[in-house]
N, C-alpha and C positions, 0 to 999 in steps of 0.2 A: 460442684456440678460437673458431670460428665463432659464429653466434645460432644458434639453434634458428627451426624452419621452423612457419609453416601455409600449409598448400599450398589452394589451390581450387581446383577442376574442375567447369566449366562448359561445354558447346559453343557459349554465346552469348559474344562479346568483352565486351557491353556488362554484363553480369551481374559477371562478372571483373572488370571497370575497377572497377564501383560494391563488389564484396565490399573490394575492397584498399584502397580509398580510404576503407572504410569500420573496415577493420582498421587502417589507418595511424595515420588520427586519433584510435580509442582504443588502441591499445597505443603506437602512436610509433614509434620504431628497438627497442623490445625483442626484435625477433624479426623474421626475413627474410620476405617474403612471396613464394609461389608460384603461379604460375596455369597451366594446362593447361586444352588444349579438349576433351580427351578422356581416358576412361580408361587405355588405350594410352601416352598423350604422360605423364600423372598416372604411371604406372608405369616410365617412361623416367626420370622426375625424379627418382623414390623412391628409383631406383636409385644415379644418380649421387651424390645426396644420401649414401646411406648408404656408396658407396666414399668421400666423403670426410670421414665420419666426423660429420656434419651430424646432429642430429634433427630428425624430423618430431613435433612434438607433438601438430597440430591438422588434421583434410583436414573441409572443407567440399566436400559432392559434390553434381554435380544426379544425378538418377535415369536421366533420359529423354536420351540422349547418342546420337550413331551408335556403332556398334561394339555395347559390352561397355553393358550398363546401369552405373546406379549401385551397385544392391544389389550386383550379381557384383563390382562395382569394390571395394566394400568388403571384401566376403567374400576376394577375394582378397588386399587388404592385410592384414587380420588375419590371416588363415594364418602370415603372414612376421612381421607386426607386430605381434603381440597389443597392444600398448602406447598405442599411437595413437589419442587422441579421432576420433572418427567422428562427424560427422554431415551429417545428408541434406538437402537446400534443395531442394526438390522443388515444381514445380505440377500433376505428373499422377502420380506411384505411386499406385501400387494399394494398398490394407491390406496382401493378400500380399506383396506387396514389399519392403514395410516392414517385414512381422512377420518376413521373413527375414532381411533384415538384423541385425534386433536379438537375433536366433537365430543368426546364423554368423558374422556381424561384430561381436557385442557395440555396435551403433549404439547412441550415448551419448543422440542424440537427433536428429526431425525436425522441420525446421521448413518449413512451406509458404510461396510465394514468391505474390504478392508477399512477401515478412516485412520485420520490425520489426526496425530494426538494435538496438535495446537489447533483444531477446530474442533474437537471434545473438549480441552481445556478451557477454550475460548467461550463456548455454550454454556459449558460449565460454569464460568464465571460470571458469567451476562445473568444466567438461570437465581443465582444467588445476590447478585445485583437487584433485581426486582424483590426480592423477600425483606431488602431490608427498608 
């Protein structure tokens, strides 16, 4: 059986390079890492993932993306995924935005960017802590 996924959704590459490389060296090989520039491409992966039987444990989102926001990105995933830690890496939501997600997404939690890799990791942890 495959690792279990956290996926992150960024429209910046270099935001992505730094969350995975930042996921790498605290988790290690425990778990695949995923990166998407978009909502859209983040819901293309979720899918294949789940045809092959893959979990998503963990999705790190920005808010502010072309397309679909973050909050709708969430909200959409929990519809399908209730299960799924969520949280939001955000430099420009709004309250509203955020209070919606944490209303239709169950958003476990936000962290504003620039952020603090040991209170992503930390979230991170906590987030995976409740699932088991």
């Amino acid at each position: 059986m495959s690792k279990p996924v956290i996926l992150c959704v960024d429209d910046e590459k270099v935001i992505l390079d730094s969350l995975k490389i930042q996921l790498k060296k605290e988790f290690q090989d425990s778990y695949l890492y995923e990166a998407a520039e978009s909502a859209d491409e983040a819901l293309e992966i979720i899918e294949e993932l789940q045809e092959d039987n893959i979990n998503i444990l963990v999705i790190v989102s920005d808010w502010l993306m072309p397309g679909m926001k973050g909050d709708e990105f969430l909200i959409e995933v929990h519809k399908r995924f209730p299960n799924i830690v969520k949280i939001m890496l955000t430099g420009q939501a709004d309250k509203k935005a955020i209070e919606k997600a944490e209303k239709y997404a169950n958003l476990y939690s936000c962290l504003h960017k620039p952020w603090n890799s040991e209170e992503l990791i930390n979230q991170i942890k906590s987030g995976l802590g409740e699932l088991s």
